[in-house]
C-alpha positions in Angstrom: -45.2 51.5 46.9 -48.4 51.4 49.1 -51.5 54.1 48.2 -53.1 55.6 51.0 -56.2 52.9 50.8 -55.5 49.4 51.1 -57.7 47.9 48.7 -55.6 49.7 46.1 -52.5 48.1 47.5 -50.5 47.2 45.0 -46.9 45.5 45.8 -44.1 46.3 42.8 -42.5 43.1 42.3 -38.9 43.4 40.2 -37.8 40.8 38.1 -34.2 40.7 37.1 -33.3 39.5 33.7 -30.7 38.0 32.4 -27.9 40.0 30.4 -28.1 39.1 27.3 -25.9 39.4 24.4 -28.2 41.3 21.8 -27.0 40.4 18.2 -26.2 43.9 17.5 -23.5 44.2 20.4 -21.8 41.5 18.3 -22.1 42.3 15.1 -20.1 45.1 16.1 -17.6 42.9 17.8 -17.2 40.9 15.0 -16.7 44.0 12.7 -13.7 45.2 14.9 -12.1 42.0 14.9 -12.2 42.3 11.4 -15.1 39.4 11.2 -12.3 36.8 12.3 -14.9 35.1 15.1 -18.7 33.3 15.1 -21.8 33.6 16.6 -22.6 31.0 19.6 -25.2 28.9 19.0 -27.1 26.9 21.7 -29.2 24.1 21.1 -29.8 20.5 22.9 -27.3 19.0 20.7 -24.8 21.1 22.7 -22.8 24.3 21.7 -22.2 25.3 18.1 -21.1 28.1 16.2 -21.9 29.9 12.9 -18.4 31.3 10.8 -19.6 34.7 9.9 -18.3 37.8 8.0 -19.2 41.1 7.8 -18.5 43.2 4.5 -17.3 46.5 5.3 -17.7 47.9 1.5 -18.2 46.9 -2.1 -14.8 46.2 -2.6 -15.0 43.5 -0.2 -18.2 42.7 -1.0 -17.1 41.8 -4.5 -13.7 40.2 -3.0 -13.4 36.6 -3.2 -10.1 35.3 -1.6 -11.5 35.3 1.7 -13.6 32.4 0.5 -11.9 28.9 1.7 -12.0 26.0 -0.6 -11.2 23.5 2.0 -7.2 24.1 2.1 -6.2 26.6 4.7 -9.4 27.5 7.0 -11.7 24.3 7.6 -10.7 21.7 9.8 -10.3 18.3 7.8 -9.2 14.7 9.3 -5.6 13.6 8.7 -4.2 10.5 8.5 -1.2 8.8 8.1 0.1 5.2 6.9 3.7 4.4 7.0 3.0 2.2 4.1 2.2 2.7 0.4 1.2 0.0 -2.1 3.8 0.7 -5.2 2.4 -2.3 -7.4 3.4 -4.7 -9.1 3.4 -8.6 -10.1 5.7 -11.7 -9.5 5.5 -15.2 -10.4 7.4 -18.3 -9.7 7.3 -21.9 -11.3 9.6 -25.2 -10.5 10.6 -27.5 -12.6 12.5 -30.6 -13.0 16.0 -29.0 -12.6 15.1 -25.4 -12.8 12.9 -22.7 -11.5 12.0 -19.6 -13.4 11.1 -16.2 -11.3 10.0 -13.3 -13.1 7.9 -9.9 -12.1 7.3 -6.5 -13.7 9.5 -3.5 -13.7 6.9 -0.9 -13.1 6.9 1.3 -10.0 3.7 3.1 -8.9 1.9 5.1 -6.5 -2.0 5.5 -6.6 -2.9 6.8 -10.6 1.3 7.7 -11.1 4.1 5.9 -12.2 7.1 6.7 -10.6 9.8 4.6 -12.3 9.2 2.1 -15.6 12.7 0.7 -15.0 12.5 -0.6 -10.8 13.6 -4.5 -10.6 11.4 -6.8 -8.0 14.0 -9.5 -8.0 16.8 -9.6 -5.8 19.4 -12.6 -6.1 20.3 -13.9 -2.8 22.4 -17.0 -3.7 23.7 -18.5 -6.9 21.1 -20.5 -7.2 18.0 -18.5 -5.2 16.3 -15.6 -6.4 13.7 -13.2 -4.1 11.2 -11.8 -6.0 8.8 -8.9 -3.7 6.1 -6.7 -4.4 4.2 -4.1 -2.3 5.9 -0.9 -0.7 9.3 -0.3 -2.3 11.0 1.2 1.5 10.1 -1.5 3.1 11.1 -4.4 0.3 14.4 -2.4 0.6 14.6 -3.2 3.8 14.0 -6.7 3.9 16.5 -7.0 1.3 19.3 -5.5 3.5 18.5 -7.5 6.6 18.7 -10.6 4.5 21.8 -9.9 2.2 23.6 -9.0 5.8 22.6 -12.5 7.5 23.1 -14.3 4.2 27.3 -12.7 4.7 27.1 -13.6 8.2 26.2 -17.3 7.5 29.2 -16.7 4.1 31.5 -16.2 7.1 30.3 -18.0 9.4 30.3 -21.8 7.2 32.6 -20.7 4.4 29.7 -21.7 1.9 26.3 -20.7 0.5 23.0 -21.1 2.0 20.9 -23.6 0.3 17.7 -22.7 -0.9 15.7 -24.8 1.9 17.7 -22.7 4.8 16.9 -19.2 2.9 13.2 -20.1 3.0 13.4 -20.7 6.5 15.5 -17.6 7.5 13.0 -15.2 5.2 9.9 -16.9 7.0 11.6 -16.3 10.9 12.6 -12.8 9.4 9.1 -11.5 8.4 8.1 -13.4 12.0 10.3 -11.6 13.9 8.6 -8.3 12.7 5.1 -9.7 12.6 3.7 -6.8 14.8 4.4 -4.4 12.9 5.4 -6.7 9.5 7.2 -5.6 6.4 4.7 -4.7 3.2 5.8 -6.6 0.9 4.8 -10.1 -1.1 7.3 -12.4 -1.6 7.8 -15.0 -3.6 11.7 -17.5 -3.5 12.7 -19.7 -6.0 15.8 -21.6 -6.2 17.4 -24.9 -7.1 18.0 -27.1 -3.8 20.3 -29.6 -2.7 18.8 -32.3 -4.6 18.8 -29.9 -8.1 15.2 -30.0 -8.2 13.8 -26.6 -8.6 12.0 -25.1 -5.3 9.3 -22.9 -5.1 8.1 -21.4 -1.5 4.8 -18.8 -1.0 5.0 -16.6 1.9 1.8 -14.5 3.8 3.1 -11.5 5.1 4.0 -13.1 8.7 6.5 -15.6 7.7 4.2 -18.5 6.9 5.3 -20.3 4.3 4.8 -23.4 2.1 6.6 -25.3 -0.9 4.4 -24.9 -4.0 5.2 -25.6 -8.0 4.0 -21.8 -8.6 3.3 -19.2 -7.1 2.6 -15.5 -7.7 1.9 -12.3 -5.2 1.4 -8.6 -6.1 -1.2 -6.6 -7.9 -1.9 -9.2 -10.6 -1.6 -12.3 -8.5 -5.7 -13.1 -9.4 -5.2 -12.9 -13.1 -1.7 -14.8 -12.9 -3.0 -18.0 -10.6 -6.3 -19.5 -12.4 -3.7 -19.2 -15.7 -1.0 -21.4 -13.6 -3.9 -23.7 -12.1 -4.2 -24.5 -15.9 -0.7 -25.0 -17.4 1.7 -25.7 -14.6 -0.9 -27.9 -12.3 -2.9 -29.1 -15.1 -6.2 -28.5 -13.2 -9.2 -29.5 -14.9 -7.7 -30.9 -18.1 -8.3 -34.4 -19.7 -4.9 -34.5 -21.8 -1.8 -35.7 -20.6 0.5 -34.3 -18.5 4.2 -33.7 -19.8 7.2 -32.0 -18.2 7.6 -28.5 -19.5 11.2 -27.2 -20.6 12.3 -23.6 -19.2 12.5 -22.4 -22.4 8.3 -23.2 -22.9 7.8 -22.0 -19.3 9.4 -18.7 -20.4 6.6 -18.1 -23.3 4.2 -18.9 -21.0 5.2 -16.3 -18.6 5.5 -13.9 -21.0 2.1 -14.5 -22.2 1.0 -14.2 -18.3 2.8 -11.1 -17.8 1.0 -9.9 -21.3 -2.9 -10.8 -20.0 -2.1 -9.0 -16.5 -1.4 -6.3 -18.0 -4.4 -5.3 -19.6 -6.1 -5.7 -16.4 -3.9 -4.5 -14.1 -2.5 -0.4 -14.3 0.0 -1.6 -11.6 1.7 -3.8 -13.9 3.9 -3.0 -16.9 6.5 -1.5 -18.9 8.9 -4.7 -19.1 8.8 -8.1 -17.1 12.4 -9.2 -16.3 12.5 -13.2 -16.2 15.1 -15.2 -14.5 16.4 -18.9 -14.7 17.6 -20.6 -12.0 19.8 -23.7 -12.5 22.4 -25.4 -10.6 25.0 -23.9 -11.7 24.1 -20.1 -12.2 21.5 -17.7 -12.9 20.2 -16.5 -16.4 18.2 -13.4 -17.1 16.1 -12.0 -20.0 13.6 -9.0 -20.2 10.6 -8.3 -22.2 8.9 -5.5 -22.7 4.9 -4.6 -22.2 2.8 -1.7 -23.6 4.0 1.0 -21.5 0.5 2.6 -20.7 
């Protein structure tokens, strides 16, 4: 617009604003949509929003149930593991002529006991005994693919596998799966060709080594400095002396007893077996069952 005199020229300048969303306009948005939305937020950190609700009267005012308690509403990581630790503790000694295996009976998962009555060892020959620990599908497993190739080799040779060839077949079987490997701690014990008693350690890979003892699981740290003691005869001035089965039973026993004080993964009953050349013997002994 221009007045008649120039001096008083003045020249109108329009701005145009923005539309903006004013928070009135949504709050009545929200309230037909029943309050199921938020408010967009914008800030440097990048876009955001705030959950809100609108109360339409005092009875939902004083309603509660639309309140979420982290179950249905909120978004919450997930994961998944295709394994589960289900406890437990083994041990393995050799001696002279024999070899004794033994491990718990308890079966766990977290803070809860699933079974009190689950046997670890697993009798693969006559005269060699598998004793696992760790996740109970996958020691199931393992125990399949190994009794089937144990039959085939039956077949195969029309005799049984000595105890030297089984620890070499478990180690290239936990090998073969090494990429995605089988949760569970093994432990073999046997009687080999020679009748001396044979004890072989395994990682969870299929590396393996000949050992007088040896014991995996959930207990393994309270059951090895004990064995370092009375089966090695670490650190001891008196003399050495070959232990009968029968003493090396009591000894596991008491092992079995001072794990499980310490360890809630191990319990209810240890179930101990002794391996000589000509067959397998088998006892069980019971633990505090808390």
């Amino acid at each position: 617009f221009f007045f008649t005199e120039p001096q008083f020229c003045v020249i109108l300048i329009i701005l145009y604003i923005p539309k903006m969303t004013s928070y009135l306009s949504i709050q009545n948005e929200l309230r037909a949509r029943n309050g199921k939305s938020a408010i967009p937020v914008h800030s440097s950190e990048g876009r955001a929003s705030i959950p809100v609700s609108f109360q339409q009267n005092d009875e939902d005012h004083n309603d509660i149930s639309h309140i979420d308690h982290g179950v249905t509403q909120a978004p919450y990581e997930k994961s998944f593991s295709p394994y589960d630790f289900n406890g437990g503790t083994t041990v393995a000694i050799s001696g002279p002529d024999y070899a004794v295996i033994a491990a718990d009976t308890r079966l766990s998962s977290g803070y809860e006991i699933l079974s009190r009555n689950v046997t670890k060892l697993h009798a693969l020959t006559p005269q060699c005994v598998l004793a696992s620990a760790g996740c109970k599908t996958d020691i199931d497993q393992l125990r399949s693919v190994l009794d089937i190739r144990m039959k085939q080799y039956r077949q195969n040779h029309r005799k049984e596998m000595t105890v030297t060839s089984v620890a070499q077949m478990l180690g290239n079987t936990l090998y073969y799966k090494r990429f995605f490997p089988y949760y569970s701690f093994n432990v073999l014990a046997g009687v080999d060709s020679e009748g001396k008693g044979a004890v072989y350690s395994y990682d969870a890979i299929g590396s393996f080594e000949r050992t007088p003892f040896s014991a995996s699981g959930s207990g393994q740290s309270f059951l090895i400095p004990l064995m370092d003691n009375v089966i090695s005869h670490k650190n001891r001035n008196d003399q050495r002396r070959e232990l009968p089965a029968e003493e090396v039973v009591e000894i596991v026993k008491d092992a079995f007893v001072t794990a499980g004080e310490r360890d809630i993964y191990t319990g209810d009953a240890v179930e101990i077996m002794i391996i000589r050349k000509d067959g397998i013997t088998s006892t069980t002994f019971n633990l505090k069952a808390d």
